[in-house]
C-alpha positions in Angstrom: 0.0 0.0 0.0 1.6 3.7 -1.1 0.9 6.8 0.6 -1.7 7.5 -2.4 -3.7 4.9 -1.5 -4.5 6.7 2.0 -7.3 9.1 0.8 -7.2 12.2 2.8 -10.8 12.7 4.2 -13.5 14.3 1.4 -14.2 18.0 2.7 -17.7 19.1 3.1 -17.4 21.6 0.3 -15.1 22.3 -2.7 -16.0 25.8 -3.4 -13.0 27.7 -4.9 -10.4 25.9 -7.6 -7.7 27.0 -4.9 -9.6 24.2 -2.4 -9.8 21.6 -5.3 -5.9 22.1 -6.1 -4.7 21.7 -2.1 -6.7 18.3 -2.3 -6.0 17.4 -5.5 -2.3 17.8 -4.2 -3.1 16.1 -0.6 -4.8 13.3 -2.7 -2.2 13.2 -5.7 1.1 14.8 -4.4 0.3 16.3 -7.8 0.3 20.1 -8.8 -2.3 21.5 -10.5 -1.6 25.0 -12.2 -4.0 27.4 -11.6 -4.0 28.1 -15.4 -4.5 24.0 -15.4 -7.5 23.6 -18.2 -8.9 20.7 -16.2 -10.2 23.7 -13.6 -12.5 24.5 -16.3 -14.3 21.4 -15.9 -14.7 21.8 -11.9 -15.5 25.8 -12.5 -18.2 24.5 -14.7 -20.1 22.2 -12.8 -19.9 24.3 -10.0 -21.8 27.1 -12.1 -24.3 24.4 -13.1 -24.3 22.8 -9.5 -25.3 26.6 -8.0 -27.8 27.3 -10.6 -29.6 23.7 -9.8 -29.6 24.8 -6.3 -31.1 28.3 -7.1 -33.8 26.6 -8.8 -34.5 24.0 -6.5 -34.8 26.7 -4.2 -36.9 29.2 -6.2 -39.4 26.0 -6.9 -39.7 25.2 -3.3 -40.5 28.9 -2.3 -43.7 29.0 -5.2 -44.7 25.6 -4.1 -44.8 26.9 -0.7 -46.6 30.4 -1.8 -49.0 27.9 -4.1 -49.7 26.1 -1.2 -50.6 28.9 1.3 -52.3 31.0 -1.5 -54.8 28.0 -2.0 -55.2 27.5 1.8 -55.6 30.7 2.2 -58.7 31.2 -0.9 -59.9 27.8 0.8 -60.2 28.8 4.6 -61.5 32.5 3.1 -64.3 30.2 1.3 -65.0 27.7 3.8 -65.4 30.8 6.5 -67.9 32.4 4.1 -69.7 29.3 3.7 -69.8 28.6 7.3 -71.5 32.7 8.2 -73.6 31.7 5.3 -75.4 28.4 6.8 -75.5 29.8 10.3 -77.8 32.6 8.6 -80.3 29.3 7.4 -82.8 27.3 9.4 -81.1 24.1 10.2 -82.1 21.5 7.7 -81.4 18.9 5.0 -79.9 20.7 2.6 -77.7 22.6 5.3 -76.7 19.2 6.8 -75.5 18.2 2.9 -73.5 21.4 2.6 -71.8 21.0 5.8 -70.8 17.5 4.6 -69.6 18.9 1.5 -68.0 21.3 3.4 -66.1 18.3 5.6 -65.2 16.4 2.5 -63.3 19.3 0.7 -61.9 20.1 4.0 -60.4 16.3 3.7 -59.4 16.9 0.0 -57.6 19.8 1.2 -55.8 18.5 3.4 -54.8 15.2 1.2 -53.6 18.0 -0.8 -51.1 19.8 1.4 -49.5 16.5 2.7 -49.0 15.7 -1.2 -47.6 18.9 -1.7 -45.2 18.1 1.5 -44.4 14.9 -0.4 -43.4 16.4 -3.4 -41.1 19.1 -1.3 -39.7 16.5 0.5 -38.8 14.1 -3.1 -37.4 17.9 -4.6 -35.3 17.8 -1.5 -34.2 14.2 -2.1 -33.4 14.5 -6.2 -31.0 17.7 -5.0 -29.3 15.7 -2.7 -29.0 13.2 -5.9 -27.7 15.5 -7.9 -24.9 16.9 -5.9 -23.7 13.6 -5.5 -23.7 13.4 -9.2 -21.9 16.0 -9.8 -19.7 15.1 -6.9 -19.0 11.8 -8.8 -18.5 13.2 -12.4 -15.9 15.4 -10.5 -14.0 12.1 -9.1 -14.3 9.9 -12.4 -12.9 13.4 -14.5 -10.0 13.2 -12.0 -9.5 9.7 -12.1 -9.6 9.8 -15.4 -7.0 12.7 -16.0 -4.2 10.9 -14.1 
């Protein structure tokens, strides 16, 4: 067993090329030049990797607004609904609206925990995808030694 094959520990982050080159040369024992064309690679995905972020985060932040926005219209129209029947004579047809009432109140709420659902999946394919990008990064370095 060489000293290469001791892998120094992966950092949380690699965020500047500066950081990829001190453990590409703890890894390696190999110097990358800052004018080293293989940085373009790393620079690149990490454009692509913040953009996926930014969008990931845009898309949960409309969700959420969605969400709330129909919550909101709902609750507004349930509360009218509700003034509405206590202005009637209990009856029938009163009872039949109030069980309408209850069963798009359970729709609704199928609805949000969907909604969480899909958050929490958006949250999980991110995750994915930086380990992707993480692993293109290791086979393009593999690869150029």
């Amino acid at each position: 067993m060489s000293s290469l094959d001791d892998m120094p520990p992966l950092p949380d982050s690699i965020d500047t090329s500066d950081e990829l080159r001190t453990f590409l040369w703890k890894k390696h024992e190999v110097s990358v030049g800052k004018d080293d064309p293989i940085l373009l690679v790393f620079t690149m995905l990490r454009i692509a990797l913040d953009q996926q972020e930014k969008l990931n985060e845009r898309t949960r932040r409309d969700t959420e607004k969605a969400v709330q926005a129909a919550a909101d219209g709902f609750t507004r129209d349930v509360n009218v609904s509700i003034q509405t029947f206590k202005n009637e004579a209990i009856g029938d047809v009163v009872r039949e609206r109030v069980e309408a009432m209850n069963e798009a109140a359970r729709q609704a709420d199928r609805a949000t925990a969907n909604f969480k659902k899909s958050l929490f999946a958006l949250g999980i394919l991110t995750a994915v995808n930086l380990l992707a990008a993480f692993f293109t990064l290791g086979v393009l370095f593999i690869t150029i030694r």
